[in-house]
MMTF fields as JSON, N, C-alpha, C and O atoms, coordinates in Angstrom:
{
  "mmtfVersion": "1.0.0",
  "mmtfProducer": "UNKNOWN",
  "numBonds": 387,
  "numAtoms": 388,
  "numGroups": 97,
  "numChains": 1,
  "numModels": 1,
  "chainsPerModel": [1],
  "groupsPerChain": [97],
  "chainIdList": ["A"],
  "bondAtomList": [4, 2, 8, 6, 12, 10, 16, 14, 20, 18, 24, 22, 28, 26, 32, 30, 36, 34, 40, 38, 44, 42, 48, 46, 52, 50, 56, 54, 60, 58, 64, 62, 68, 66, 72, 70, 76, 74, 80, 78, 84, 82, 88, 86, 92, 90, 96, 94, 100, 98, 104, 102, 108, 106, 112, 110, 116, 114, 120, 118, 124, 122, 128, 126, 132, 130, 136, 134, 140, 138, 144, 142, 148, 146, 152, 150, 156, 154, 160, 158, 164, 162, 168, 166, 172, 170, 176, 174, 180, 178, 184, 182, 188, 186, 192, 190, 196, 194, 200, 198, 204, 202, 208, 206, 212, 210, 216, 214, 220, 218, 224, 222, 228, 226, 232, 230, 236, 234, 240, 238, 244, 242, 248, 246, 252, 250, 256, 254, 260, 258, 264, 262, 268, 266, 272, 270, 276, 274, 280, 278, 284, 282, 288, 286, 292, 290, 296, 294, 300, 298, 304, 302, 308, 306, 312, 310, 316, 314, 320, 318, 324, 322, 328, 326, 332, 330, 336, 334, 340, 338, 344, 342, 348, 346, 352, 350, 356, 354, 360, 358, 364, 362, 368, 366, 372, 370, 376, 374, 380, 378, 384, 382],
  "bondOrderList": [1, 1, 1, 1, 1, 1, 1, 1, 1, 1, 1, 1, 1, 1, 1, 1, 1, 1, 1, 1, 1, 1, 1, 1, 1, 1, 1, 1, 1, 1, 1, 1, 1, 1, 1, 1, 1, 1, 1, 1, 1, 1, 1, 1, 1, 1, 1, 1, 1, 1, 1, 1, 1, 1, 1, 1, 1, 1, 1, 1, 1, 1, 1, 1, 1, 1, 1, 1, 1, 1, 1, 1, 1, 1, 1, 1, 1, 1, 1, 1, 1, 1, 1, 1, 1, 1, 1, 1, 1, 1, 1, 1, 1, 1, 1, 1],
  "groupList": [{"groupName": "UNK", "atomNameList": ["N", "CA", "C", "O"], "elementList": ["N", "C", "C", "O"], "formalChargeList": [0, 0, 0, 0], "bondAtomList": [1, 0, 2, 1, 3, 2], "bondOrderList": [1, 1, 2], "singleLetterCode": "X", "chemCompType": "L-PEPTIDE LINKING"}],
  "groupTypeList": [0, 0, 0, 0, 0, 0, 0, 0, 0, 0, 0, 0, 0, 0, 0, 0, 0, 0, 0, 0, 0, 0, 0, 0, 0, 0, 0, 0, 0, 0, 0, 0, 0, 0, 0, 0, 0, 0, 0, 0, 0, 0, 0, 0, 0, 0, 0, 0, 0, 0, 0, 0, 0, 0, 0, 0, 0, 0, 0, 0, 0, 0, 0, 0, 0, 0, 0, 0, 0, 0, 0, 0, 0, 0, 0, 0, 0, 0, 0, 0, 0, 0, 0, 0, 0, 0, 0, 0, 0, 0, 0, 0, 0, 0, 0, 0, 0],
  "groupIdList": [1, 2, 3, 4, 5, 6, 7, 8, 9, 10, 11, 12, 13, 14, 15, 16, 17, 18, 19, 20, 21, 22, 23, 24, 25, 26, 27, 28, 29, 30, 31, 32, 33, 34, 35, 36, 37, 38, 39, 40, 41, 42, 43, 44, 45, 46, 47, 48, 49, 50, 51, 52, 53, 54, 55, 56, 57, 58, 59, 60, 61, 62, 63, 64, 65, 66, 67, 68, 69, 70, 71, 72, 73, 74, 75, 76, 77, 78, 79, 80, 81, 82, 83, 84, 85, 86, 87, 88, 89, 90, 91, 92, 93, 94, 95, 96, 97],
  "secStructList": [7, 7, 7, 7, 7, 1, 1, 7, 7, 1, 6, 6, 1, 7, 7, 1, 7, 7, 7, 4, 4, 4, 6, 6, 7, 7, 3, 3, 3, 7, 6, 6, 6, 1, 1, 7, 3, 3, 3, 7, 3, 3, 6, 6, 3, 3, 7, 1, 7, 6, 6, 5, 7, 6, 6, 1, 1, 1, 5, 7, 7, 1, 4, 4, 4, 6, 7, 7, 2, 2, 2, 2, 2, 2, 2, 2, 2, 2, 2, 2, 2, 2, 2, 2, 2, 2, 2, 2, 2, 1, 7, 7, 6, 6, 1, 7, 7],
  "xCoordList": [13.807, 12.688, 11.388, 11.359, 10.095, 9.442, 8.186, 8.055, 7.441, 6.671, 5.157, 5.183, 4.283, 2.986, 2.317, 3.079, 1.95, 1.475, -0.128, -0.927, -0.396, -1.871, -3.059, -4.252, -2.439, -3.698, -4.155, -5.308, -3.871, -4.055, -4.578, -3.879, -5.854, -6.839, -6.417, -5.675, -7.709, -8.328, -9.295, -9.434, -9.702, -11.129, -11.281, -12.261, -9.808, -9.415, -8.879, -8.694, -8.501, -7.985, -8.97, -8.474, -10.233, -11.568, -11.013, -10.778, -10.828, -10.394, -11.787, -12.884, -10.933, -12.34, -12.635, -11.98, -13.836, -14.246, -13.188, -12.253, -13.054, -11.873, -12.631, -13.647, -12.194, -12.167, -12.359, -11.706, -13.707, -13.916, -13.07, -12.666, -12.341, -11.317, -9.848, -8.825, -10.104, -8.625, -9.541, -8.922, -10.418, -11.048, -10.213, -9.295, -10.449, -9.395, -7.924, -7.553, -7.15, -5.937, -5.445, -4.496, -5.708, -5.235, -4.916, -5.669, -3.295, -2.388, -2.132, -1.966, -2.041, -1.762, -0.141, 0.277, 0.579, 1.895, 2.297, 2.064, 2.897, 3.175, 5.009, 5.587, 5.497, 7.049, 7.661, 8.498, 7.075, 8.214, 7.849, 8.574, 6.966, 6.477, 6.66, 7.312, 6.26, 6.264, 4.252, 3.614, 3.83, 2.618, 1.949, 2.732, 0.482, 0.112, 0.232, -0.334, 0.499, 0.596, -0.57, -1.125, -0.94, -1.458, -0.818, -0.004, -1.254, -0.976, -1.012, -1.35, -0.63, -0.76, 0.291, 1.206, 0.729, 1.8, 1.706, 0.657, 3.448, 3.331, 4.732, 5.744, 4.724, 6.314, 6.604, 7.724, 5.853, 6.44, 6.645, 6.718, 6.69, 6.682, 5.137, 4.266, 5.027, 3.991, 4.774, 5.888, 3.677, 3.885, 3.198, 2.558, 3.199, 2.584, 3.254, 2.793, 4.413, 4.238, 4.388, 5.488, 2.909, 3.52, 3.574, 3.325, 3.747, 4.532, 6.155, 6.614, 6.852, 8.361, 8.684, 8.104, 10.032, 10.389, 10.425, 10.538, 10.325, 10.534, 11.852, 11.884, 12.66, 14.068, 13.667, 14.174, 12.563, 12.176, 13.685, 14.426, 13.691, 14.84, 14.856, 15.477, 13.299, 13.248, 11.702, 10.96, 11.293, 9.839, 9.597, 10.448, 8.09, 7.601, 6.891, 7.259, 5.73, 4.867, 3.694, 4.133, 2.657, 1.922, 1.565, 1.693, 1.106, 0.867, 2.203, 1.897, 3.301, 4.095, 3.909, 4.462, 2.926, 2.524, 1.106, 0.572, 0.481, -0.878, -1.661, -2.653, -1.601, -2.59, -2.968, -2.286, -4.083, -4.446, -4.445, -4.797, -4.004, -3.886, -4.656, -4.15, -6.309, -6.913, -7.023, -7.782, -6.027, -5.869, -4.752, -4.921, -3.38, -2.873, -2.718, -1.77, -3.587, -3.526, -4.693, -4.692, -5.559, -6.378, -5.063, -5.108, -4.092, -3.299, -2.735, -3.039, -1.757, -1.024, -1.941, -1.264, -3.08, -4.056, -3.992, -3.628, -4.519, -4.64, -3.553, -3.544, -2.526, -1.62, -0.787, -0.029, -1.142, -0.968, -1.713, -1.225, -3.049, -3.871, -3.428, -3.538, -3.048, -2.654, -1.536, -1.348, -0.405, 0.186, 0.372, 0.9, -0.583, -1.121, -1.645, -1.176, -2.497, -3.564, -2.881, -3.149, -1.808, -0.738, -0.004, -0.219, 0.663, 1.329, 0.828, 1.383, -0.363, -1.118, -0.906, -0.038, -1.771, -1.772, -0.537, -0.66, 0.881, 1.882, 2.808, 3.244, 2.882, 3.269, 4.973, 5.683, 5.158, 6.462, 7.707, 7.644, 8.612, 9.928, 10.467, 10.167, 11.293, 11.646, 10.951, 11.538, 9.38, 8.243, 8.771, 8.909, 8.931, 8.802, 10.795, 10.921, 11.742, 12.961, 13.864, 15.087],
  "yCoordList": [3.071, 2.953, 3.098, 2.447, 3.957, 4.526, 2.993, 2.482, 2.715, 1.449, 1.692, 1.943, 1.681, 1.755, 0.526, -0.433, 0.421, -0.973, -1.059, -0.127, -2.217, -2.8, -2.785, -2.825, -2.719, -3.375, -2.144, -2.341, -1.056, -0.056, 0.932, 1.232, 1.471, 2.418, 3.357, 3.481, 4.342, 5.505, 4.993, 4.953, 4.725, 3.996, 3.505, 3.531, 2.904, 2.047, 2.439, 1.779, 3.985, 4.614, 5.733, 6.78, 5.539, 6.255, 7.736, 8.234, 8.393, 9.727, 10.871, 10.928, 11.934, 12.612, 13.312, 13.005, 14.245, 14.515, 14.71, 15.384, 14.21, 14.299, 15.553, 15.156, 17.001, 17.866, 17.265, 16.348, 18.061, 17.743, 17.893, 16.876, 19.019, 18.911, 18.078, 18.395, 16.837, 16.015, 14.555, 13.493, 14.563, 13.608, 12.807, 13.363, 11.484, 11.133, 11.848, 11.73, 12.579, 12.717, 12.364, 13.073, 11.743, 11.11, 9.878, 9.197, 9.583, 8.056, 8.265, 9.354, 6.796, 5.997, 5.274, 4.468, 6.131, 5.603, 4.473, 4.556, 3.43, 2.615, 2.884, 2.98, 2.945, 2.876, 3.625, 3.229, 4.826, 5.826, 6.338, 7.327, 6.315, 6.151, 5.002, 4.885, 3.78, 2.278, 2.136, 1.194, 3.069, 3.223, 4.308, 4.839, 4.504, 5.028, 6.482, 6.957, 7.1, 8.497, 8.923, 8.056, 9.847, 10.252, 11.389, 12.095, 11.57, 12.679, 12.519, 11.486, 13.644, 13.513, 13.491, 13.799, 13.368, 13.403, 14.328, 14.733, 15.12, 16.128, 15.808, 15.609, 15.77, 16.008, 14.601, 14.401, 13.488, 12.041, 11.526, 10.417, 12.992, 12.55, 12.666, 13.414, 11.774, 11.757, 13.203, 13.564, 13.52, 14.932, 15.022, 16.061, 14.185, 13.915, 15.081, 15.109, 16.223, 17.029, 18.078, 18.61, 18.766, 19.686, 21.562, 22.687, 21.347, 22.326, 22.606, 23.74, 21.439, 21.17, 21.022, 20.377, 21.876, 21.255, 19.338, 18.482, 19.179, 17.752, 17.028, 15.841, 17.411, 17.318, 17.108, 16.136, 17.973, 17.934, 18.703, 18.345, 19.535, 20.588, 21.681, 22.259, 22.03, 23.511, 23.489, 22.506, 25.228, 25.781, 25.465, 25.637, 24.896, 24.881, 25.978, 26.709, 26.257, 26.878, 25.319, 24.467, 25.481, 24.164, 24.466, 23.644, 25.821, 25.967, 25.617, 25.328, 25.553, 25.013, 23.663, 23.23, 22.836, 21.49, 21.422, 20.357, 22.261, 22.759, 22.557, 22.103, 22.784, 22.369, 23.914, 24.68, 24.456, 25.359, 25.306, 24.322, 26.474, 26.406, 24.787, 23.792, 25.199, 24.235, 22.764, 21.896, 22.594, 21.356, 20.531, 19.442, 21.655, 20.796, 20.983, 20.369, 21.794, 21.716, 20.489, 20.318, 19.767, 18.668, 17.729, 16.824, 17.809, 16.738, 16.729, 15.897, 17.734, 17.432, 17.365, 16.671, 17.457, 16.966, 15.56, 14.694, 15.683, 13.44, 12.811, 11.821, 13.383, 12.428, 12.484, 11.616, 13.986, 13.507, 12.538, 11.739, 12.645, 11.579, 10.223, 9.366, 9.772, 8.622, 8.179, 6.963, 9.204, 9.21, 8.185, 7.098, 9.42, 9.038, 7.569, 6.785, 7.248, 6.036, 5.047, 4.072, 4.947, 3.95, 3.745, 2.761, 4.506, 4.461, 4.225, 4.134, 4.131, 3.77, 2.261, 1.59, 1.796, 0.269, -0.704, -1.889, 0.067, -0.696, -0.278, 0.772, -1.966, -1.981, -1.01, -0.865, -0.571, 0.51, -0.777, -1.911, -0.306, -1.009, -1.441, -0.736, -2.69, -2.781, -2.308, -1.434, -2.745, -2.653, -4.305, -5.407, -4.045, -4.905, -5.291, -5.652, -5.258, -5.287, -4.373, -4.237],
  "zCoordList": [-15.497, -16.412, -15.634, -14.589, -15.982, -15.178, -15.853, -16.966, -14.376, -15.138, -14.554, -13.349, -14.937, -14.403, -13.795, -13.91, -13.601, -12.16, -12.965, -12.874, -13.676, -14.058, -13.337, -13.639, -12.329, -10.96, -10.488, -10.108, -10.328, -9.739, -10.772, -11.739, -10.581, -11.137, -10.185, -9.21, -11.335, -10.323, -8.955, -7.732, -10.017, -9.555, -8.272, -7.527, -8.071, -6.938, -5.873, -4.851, -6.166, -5.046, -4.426, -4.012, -4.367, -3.482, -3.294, -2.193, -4.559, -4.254, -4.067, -4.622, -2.713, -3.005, -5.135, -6.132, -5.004, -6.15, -7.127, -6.695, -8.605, -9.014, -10.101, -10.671, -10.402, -11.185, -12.306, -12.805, -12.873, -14.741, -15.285, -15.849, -15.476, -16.195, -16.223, -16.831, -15.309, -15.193, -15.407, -15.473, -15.468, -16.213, -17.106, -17.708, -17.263, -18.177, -18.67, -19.838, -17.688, -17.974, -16.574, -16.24, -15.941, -14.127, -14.775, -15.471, -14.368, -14.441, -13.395, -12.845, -12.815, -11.541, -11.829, -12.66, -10.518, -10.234, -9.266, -8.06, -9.822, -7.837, -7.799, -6.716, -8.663, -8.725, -7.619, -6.808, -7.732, -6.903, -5.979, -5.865, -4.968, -3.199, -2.894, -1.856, -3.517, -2.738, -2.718, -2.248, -3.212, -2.791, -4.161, -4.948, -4.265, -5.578, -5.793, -4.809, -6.258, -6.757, -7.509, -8.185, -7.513, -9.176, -9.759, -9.164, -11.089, -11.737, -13.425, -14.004, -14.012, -15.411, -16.32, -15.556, -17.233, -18.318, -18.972, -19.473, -19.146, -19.518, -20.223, -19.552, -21.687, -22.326, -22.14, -21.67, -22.396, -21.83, -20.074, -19.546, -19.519, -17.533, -16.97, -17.414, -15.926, -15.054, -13.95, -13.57, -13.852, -13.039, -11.639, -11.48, -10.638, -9.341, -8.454, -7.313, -8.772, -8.185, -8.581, -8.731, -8.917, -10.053, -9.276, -9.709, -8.795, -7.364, -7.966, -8.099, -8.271, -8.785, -9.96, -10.834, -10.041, -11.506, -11.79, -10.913, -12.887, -12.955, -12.63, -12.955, -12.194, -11.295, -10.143, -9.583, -9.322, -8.178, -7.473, -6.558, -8.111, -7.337, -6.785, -5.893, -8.138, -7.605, -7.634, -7.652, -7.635, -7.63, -9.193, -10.065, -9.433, -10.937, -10.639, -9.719, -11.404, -11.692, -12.746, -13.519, -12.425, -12.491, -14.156, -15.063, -14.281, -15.723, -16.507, -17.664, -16.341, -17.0, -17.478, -18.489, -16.553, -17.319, -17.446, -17.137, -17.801, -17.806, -17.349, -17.919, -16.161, -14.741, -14.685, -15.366, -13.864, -12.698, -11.549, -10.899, -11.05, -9.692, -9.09, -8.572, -9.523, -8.29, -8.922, -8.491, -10.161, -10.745, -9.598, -9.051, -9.458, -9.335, -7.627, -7.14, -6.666, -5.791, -5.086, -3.866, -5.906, -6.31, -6.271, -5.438, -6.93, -7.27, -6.115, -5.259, -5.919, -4.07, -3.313, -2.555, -2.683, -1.98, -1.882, -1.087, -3.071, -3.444, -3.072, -2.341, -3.584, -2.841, -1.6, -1.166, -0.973, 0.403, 1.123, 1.923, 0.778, 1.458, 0.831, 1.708, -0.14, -0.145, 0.227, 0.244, 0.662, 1.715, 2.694, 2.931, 3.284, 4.626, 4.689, 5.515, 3.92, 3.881, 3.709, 4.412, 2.761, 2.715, 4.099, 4.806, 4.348, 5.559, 6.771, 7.866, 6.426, 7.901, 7.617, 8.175, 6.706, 6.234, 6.46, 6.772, 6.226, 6.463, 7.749, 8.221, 8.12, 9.301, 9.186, 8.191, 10.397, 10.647, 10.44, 10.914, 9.747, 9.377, 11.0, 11.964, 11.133, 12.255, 13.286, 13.925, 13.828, 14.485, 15.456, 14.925, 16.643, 17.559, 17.954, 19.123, 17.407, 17.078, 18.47, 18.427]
}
């Protein structure tokens, strides 16, 4: 069951410039990195990689969930850097062991 996390905005994740046109259609994921995602809903799914089919098996095409190119290359951007930014923050599993 896919669950959205209360606490966590946009707002809250200091993204660079977010595109006029994704304006109010950016939802915030915590479920499935361990850490925040973004992206938009498309057909009932949040779509944080819209590079992939929603299987995440194969090649999408982004207009298939109606992004543009520089929509959803905005989107994998963002969340590589939050990525990154997360993973810095938390300490390495079995660190000192």
């Amino acid at each position: 069951m896919h669950q959205q996390s209360p606490t966590v905005s946009i707002s809250d994740l200091d993204l660079p410039e977010v595109p006029g046109s994704l304006r109010g259609r950016l939802e915030v994921d915590t479920s499935a990195e361990g850490h925040p995602q973004i992206g938009i809903v498309h057909d009932g799914v949040l779509i944080t990689a819209p590079y992939y089919d929603v299987g995440m098996t194969g090649h999408a095409d982004p207009s298939e969930y109606g992004l543009s190119i520089a929509e959803a290359d905005f989107l994998v951007a963002a969340n590589e850097r939050l990525t990154v930014e997360y993973a810095s923050r938390t300490p390495a599993a079995d660190e000192g062991k």
